[in-house]
GULUMBA-925256 format. One record per residue (C-alpha): residue number from 1; residue in one letter; chain; y, z, x. Coordinates in steps of 0.001 Angstrom, whole numbers. Layout:
<atoms>
+-----+---+---+---------+---------+---------+
:   k : r : c :       v :       w :       u :
+-----+---+---+---------+---------+---------+
: NUM : a : A :       Y :       Z :       X :
...
+-----+---+---+---------+---------+---------+
</atoms>
This chain:
<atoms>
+-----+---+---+---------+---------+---------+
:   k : r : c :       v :       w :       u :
+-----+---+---+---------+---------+---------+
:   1 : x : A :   73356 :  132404 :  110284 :
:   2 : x : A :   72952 :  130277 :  113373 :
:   3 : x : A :   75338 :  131032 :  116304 :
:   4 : x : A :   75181 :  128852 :  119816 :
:   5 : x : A :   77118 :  129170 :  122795 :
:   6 : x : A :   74665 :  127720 :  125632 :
:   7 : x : A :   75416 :  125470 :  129307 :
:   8 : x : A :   72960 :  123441 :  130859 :
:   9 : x : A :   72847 :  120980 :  133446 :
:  10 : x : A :   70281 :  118138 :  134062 :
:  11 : x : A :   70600 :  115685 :  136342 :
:  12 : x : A :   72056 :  112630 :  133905 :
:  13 : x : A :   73777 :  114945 :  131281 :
:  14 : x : A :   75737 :  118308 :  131692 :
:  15 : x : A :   75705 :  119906 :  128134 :
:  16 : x : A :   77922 :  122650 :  126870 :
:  17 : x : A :   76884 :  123563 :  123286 :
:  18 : x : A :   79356 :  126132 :  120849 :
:  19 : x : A :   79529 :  125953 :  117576 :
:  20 : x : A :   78565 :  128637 :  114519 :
:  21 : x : A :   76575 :  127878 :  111289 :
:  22 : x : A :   76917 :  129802 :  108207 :
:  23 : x : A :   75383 :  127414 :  105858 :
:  24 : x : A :   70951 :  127519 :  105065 :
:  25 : x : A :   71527 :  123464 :  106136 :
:  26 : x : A :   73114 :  121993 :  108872 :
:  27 : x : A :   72454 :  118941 :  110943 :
:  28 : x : A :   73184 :  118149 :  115012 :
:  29 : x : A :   74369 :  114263 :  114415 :
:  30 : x : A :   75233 :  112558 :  117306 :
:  31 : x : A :   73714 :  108932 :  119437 :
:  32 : x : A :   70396 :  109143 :  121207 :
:  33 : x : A :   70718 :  111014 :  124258 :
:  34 : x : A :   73380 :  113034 :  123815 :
:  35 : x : A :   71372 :  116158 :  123988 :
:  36 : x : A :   70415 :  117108 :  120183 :
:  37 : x : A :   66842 :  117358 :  121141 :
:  38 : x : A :   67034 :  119392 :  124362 :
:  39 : x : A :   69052 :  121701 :  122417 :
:  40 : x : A :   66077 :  122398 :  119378 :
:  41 : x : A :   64237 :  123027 :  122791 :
:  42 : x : A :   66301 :  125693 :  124133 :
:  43 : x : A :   66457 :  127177 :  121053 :
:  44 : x : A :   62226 :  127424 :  120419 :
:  45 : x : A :   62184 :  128344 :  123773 :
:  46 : x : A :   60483 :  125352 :  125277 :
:  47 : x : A :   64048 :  125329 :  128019 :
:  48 : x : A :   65949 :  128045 :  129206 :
:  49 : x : A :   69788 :  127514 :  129274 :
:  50 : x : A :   71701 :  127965 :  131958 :
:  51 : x : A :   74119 :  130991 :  130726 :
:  52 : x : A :   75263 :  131401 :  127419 :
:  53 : x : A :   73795 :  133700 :  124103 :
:  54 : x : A :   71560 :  131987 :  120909 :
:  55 : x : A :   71686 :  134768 :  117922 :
:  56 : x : A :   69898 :  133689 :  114317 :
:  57 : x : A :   70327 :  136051 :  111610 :
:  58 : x : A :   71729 :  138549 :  113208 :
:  59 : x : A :   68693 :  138900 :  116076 :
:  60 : x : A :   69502 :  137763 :  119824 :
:  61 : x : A :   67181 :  134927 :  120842 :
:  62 : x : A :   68648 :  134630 :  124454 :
:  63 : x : A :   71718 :  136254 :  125683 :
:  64 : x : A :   71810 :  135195 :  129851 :
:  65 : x : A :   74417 :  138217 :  130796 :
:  66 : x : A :   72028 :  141055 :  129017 :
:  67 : x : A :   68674 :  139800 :  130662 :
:  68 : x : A :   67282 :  138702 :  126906 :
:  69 : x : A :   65007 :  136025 :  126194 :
:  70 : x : A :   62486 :  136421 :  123839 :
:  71 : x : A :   59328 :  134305 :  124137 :
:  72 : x : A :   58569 :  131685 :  122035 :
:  73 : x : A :   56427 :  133381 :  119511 :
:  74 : x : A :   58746 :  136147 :  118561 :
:  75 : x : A :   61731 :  133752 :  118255 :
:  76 : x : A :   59769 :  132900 :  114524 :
:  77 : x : A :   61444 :  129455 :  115107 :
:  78 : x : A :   59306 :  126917 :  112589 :
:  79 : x : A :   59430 :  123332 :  114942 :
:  80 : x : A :   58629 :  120500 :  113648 :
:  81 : x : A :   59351 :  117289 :  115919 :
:  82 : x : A :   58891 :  113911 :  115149 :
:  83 : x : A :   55086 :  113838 :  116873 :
:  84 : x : A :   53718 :  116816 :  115004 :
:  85 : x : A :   50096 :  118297 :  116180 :
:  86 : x : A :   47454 :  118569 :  113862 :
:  87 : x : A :   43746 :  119477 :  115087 :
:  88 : x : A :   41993 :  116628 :  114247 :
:  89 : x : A :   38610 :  118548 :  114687 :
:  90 : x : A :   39947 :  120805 :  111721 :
:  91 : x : A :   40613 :  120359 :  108143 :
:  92 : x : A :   43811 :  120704 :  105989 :
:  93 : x : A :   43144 :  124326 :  105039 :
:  94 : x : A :   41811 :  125251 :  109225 :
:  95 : x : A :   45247 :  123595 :  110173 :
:  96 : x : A :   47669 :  125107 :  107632 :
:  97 : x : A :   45985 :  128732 :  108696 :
:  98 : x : A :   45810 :  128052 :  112308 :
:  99 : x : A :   49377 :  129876 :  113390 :
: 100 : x : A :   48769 :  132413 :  111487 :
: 101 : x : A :   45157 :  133484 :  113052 :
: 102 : x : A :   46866 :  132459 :  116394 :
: 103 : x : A :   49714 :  135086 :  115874 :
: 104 : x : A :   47832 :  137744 :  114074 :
: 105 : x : A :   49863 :  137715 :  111139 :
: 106 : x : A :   48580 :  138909 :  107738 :
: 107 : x : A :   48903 :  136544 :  104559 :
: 108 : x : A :   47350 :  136209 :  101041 :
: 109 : x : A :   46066 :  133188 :   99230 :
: 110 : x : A :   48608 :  133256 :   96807 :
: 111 : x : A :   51148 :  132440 :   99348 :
: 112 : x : A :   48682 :  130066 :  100685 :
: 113 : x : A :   48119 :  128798 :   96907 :
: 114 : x : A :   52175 :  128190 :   96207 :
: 115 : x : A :   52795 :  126526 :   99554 :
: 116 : x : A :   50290 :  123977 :   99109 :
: 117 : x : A :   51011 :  123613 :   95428 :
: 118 : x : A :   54826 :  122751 :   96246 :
: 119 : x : A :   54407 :  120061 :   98979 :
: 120 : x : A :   51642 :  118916 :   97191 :
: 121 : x : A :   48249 :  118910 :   99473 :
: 122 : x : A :   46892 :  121357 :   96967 :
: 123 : x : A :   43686 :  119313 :   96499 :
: 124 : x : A :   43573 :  117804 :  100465 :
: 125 : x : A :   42465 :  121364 :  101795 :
: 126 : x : A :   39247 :  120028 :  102859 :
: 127 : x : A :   40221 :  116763 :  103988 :
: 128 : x : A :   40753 :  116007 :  108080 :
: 129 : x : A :   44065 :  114802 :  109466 :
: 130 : x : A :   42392 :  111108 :  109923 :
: 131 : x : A :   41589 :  110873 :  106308 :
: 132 : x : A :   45539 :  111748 :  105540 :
: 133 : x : A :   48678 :  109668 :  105533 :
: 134 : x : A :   51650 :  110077 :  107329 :
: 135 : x : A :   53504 :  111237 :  105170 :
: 136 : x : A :   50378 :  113753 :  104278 :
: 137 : x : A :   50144 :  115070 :  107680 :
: 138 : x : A :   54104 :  116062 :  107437 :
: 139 : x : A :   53129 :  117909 :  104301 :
: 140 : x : A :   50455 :  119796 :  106311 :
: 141 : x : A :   52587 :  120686 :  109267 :
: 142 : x : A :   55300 :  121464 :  106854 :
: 143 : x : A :   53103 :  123737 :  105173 :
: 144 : x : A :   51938 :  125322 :  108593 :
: 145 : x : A :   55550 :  126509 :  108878 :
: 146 : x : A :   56444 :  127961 :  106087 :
: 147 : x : A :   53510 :  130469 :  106011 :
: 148 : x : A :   54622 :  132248 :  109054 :
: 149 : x : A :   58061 :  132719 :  106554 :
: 150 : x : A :   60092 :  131369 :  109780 :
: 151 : x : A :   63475 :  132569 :  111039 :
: 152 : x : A :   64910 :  129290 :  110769 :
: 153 : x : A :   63097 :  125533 :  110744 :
: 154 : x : A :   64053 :  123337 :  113797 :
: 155 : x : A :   63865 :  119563 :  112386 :
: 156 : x : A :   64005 :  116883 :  115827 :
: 157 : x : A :   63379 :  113772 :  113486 :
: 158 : x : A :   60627 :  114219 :  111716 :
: 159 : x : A :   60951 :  111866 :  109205 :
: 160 : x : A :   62130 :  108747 :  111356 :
: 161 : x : A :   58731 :  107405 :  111788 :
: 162 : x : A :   57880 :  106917 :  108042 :
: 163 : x : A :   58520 :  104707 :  105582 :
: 164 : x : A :   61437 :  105132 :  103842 :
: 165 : x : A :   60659 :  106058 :  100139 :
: 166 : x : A :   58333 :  108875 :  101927 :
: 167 : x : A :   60767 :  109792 :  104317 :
: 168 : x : A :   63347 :  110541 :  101370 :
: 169 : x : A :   61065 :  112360 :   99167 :
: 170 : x : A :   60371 :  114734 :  102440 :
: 171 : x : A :   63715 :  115120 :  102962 :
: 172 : x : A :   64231 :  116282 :  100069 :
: 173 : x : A :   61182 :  118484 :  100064 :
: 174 : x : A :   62483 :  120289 :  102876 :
: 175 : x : A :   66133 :  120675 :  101083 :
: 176 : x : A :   64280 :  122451 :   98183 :
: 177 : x : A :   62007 :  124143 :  100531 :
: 178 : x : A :   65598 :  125630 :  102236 :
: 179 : x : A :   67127 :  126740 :   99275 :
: 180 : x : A :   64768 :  128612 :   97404 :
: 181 : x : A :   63413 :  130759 :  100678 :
: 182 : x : A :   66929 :  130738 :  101434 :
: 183 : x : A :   65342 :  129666 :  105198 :
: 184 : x : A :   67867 :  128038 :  107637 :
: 185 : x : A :   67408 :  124291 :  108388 :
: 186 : x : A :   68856 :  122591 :  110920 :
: 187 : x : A :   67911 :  118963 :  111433 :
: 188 : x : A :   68625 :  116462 :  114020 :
: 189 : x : A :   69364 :  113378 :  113164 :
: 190 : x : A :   71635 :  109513 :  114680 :
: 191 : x : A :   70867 :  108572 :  110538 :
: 192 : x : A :   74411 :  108804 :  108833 :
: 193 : x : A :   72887 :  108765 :  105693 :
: 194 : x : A :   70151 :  111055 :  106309 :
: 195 : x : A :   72724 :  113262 :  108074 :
: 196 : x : A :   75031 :  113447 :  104628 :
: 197 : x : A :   71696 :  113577 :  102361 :
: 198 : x : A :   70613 :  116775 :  104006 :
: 199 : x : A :   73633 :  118719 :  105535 :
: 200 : x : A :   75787 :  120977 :  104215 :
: 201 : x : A :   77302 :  121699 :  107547 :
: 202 : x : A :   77625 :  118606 :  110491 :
: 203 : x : A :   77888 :  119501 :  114349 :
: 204 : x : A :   78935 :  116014 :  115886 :
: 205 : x : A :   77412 :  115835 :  119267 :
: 206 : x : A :   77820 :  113471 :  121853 :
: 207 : x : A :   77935 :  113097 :  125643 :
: 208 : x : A :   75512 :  116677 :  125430 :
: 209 : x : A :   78864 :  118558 :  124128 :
: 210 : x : A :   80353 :  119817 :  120558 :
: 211 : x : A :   82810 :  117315 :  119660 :
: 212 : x : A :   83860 :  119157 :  116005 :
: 213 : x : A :   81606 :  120971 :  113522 :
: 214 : x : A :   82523 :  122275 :  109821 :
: 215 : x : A :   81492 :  121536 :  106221 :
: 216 : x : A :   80351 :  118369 :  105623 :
: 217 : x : A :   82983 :  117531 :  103270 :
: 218 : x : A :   85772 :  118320 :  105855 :
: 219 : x : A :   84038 :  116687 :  108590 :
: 220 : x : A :   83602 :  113260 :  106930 :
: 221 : x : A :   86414 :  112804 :  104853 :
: 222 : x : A :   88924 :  114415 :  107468 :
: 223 : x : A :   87626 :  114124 :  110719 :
: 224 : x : A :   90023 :  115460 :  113687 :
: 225 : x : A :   89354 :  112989 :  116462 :
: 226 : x : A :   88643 :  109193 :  117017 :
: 227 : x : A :   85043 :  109836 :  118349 :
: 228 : x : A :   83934 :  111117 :  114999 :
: 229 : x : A :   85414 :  109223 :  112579 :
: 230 : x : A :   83698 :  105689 :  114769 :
: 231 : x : A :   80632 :  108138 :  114619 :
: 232 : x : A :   80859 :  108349 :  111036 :
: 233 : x : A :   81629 :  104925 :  110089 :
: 234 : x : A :   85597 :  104582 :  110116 :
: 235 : x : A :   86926 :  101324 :  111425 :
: 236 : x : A :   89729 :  103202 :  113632 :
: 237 : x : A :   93064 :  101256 :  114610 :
: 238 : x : A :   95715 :  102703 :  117132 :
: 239 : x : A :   99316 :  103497 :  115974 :
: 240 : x : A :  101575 :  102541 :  117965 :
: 241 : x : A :  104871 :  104148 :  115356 :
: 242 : x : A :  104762 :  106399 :  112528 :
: 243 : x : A :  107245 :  108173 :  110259 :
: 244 : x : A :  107022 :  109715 :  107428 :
: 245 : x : A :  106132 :  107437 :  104813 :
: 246 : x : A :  104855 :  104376 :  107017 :
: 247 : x : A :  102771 :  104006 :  110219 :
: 248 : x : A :  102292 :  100532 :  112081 :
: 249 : x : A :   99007 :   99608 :  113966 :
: 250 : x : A :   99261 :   97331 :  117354 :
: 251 : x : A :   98210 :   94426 :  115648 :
: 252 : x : A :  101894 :   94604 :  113946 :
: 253 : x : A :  100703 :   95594 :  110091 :
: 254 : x : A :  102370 :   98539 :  108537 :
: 255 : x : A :  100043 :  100864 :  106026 :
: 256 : x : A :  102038 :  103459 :  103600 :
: 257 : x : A :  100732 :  107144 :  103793 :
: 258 : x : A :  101493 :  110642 :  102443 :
: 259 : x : A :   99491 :  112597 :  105203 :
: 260 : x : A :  101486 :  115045 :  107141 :
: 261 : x : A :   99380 :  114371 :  110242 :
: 262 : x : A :  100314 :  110840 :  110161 :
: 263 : x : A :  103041 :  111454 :  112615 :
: 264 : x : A :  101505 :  112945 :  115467 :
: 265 : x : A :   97949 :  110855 :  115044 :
: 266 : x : A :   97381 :  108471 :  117390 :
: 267 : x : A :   94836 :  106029 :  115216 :
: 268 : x : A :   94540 :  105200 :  111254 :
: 269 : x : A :   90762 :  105529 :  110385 :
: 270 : x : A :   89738 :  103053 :  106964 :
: 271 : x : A :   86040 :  103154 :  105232 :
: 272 : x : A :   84409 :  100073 :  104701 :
: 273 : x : A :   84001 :  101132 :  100809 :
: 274 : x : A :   87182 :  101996 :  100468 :
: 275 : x : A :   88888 :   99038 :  101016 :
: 276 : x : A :   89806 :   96873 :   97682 :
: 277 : x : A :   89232 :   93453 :   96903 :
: 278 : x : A :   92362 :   92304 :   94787 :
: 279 : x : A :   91487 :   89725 :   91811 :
: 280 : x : A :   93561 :   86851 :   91283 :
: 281 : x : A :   94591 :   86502 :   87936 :
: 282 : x : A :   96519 :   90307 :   88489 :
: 283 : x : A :   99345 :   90526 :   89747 :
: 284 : x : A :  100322 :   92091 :   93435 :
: 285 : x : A :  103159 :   94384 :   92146 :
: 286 : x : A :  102112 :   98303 :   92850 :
: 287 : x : A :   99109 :   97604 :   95081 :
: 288 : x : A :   99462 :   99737 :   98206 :
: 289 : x : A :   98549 :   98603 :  101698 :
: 290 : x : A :   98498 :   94893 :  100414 :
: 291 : x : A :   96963 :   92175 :  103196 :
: 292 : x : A :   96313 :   88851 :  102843 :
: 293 : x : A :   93212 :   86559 :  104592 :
: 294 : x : A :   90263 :   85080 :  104356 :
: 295 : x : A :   86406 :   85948 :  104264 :
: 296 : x : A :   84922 :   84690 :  107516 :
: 297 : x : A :   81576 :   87152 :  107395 :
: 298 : x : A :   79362 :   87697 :  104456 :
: 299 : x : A :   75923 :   90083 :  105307 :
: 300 : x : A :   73726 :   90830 :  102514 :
: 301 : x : A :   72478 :   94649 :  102847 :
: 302 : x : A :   70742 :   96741 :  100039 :
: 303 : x : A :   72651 :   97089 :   97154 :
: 304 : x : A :   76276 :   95925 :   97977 :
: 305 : x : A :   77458 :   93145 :  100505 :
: 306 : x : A :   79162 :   93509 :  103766 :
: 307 : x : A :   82037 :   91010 :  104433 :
: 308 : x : A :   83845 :   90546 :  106758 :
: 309 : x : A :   87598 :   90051 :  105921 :
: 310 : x : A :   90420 :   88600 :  108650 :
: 311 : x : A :   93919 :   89257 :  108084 :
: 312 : x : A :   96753 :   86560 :  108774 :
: 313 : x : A :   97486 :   88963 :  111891 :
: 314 : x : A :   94102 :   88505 :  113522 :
: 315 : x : A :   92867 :   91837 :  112689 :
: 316 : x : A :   89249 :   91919 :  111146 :
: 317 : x : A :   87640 :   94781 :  108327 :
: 318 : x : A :   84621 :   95395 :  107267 :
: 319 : x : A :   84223 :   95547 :  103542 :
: 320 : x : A :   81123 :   97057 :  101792 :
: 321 : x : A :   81386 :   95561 :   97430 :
: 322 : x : A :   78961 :   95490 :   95009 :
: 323 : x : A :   76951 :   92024 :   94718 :
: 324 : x : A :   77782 :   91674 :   91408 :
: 325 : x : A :   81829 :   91982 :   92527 :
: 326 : x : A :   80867 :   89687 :   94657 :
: 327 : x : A :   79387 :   87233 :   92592 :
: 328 : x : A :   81640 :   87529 :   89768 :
: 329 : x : A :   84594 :   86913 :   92646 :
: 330 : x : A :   83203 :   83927 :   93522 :
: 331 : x : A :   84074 :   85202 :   96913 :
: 332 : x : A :   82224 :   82924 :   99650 :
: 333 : x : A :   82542 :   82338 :  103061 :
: 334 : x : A :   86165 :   81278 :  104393 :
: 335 : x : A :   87356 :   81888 :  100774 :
: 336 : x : A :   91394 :   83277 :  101029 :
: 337 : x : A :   91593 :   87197 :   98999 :
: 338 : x : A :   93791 :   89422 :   99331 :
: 339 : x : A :   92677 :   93373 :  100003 :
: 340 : x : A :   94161 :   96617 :   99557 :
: 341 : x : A :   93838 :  100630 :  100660 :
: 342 : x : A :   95082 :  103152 :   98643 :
: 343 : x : A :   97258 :  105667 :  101022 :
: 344 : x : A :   95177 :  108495 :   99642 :
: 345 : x : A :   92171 :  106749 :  101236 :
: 346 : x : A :   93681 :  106492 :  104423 :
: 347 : x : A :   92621 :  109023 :  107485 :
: 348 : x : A :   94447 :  110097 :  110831 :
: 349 : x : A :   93139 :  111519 :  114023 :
: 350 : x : A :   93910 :  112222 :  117607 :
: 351 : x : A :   92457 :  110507 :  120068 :
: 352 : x : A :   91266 :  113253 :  122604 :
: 353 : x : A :   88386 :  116021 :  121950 :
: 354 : x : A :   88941 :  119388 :  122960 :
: 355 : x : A :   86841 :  118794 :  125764 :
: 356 : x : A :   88830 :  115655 :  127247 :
+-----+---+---+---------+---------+---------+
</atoms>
């Protein structure tokens, strides 16, 4: 749907953007900085790349060696940043109307009438912004969008300002909002989980280039290279052997596998979540990836609890359990458990990007 190939240099950051989308939701997931935003921009039209070609659905938004660039109002890009304008001198039903006037484009008031009625501002048409919550202003400028039936929505953080139970139930406006126009979203986000919650597709950006793109699934659970997987939460170690059955980190402990890329990876990546907290009345016989240690962290975070777990070799994980495993456990701080990772669980990736 989405296809970007695009070079620009600023003075702090030289970006080089390529990746494909074929998916109606994708997100650009990457640290602050690393060019996410200025890339939304060259894509509305706000920045003009250096060389390269944009296409969406099938049209040419910019291609540098054929002389294209459309302006911004006939790229039918719907934008919608994190400090959205709403004409505070107008009220909900002047705002919602307003691109459409501006543009000249026709519309009835039963599209008007089902847009409103499905992000809810239905009975706030006569209201001004100021008399609106944040959330309630979204819905407006949300609503704004859809009515000029956009080519695809540009998302730069919307959400990140609100509080969270409204920021989900946007997010998940705009999911439903994607899939039954069948409009392409693509979101940019340095939330993990707001990344997973809304993506089907991930482009992991960082340092203003592509690192690796693909389904969501793929991307997370496999990721090629070290950058993503610390991106995406892995506590990576470096291998320093491997064979076929058995790979050894540099702190000295060996982990079982059955990956074929074991043997030419250069780190082992291991999810917090994953990892398994052995109890002590069962016995250790047929536990994979067995290490013994003692609790020296214990975090409380919403819903589980993050521990921190060092083994006799020195070599600290991160451990995400249920409280109630927790409590049940007995497990406190500078308690001795025992841990274990299935080999199934177990990731491998190179350590260089395409790029490096």
């Amino acid at each position: 749907m989405i296809n970007i190939a695009v070079k620009k240099r600023f003075p702090a950051l030289a970006m080089d953007f390529t990746f494909k989308l074929s998916s109606n939701r994708a997100v650009l997931f990457g640290p602050s900085g690393s060019g996410k935003s200025s890339l939304l921009k060259m894509m509305i039209g706000f920045s003009r790349p250096d060389e390269g070609r944009i296409t969406a659905a099938d049209t040419i938004i910019f291609d540098q060696e054929q002389t294209i660039d459309l302006p911004v109002h006939q790229r039918q890009f719907g934008y919608l940043p994190q400090d959205y304008t709403l004409f505070p001198n107008m009220s909900v039903n002047e705002n919602i109307l307003y691109g459409l006037k501006a543009r000249k484009i026709p519309y009835s008031q039963k599209d008007l009438n089902e847009v409103v009625e499905k992000l809810g501002i239905a009975g706030r048409l006569a209201a001004r912004p100021a008399e609106l919550s944040g959330g309630q202003q979204q819905r407006v400028a949300l609503a704004r969008l859809m009515l000029i039936n956009p080519r695809a929505l540009l998302l730069d953080e919307p959400f990140s300002a609100l509080d969270t139970p409204v920021r989900e139930a946007l997010r998940d406006l705009v999911i439903d909002l994607s899939d039954e126009a069948n409009i392409p979203a693509l979101l940019v986000t340095h939330d993990l989980e707001e990344a997973l919650a809304f993506g089907r597709e991930l482009v992991i950006i960082s340092g203003g280039r592509v690192i690796e793109y693909g389904s969501k699934d793929s991307i997370f659970h496999c990721p090629r290279y070290v950058e993503t997987a610390r991106m995406l939460g892995f506590q990576t170690r470096p291998i320093v052997s491997s064979d076929e059955k058995t790979v050894r980190t540099k702190s000295g402990e060996t982990f079982t596998h059955n990956s074929k890329e074991a043997r030419e990876a250069r780190y082992i990546g291991i999810r917090p979540e994953n990892i398994m907290i052995q109890r002590e009345d069962r016995p250790d016989s047929g536990r994979e990836n067995l290490l013994s240690g003692k609790v020296t962290g214990l975090h409380h975070r919403a819903g589980y609890i993050r521990l921190v777990f060092c083994s006799t070799r020195g070599e600290n994980y991160l451990i995400h359990a249920p409280e109630h495993v927790i409590r049940v456990m007995g497990i406190i701080r500078g308690k001795k458990i025992k841990i274990s990772l299935k080999s199934e669980s177990l990731i491998f990736c190179s350590r260089k990007t395409p790029q490096t």
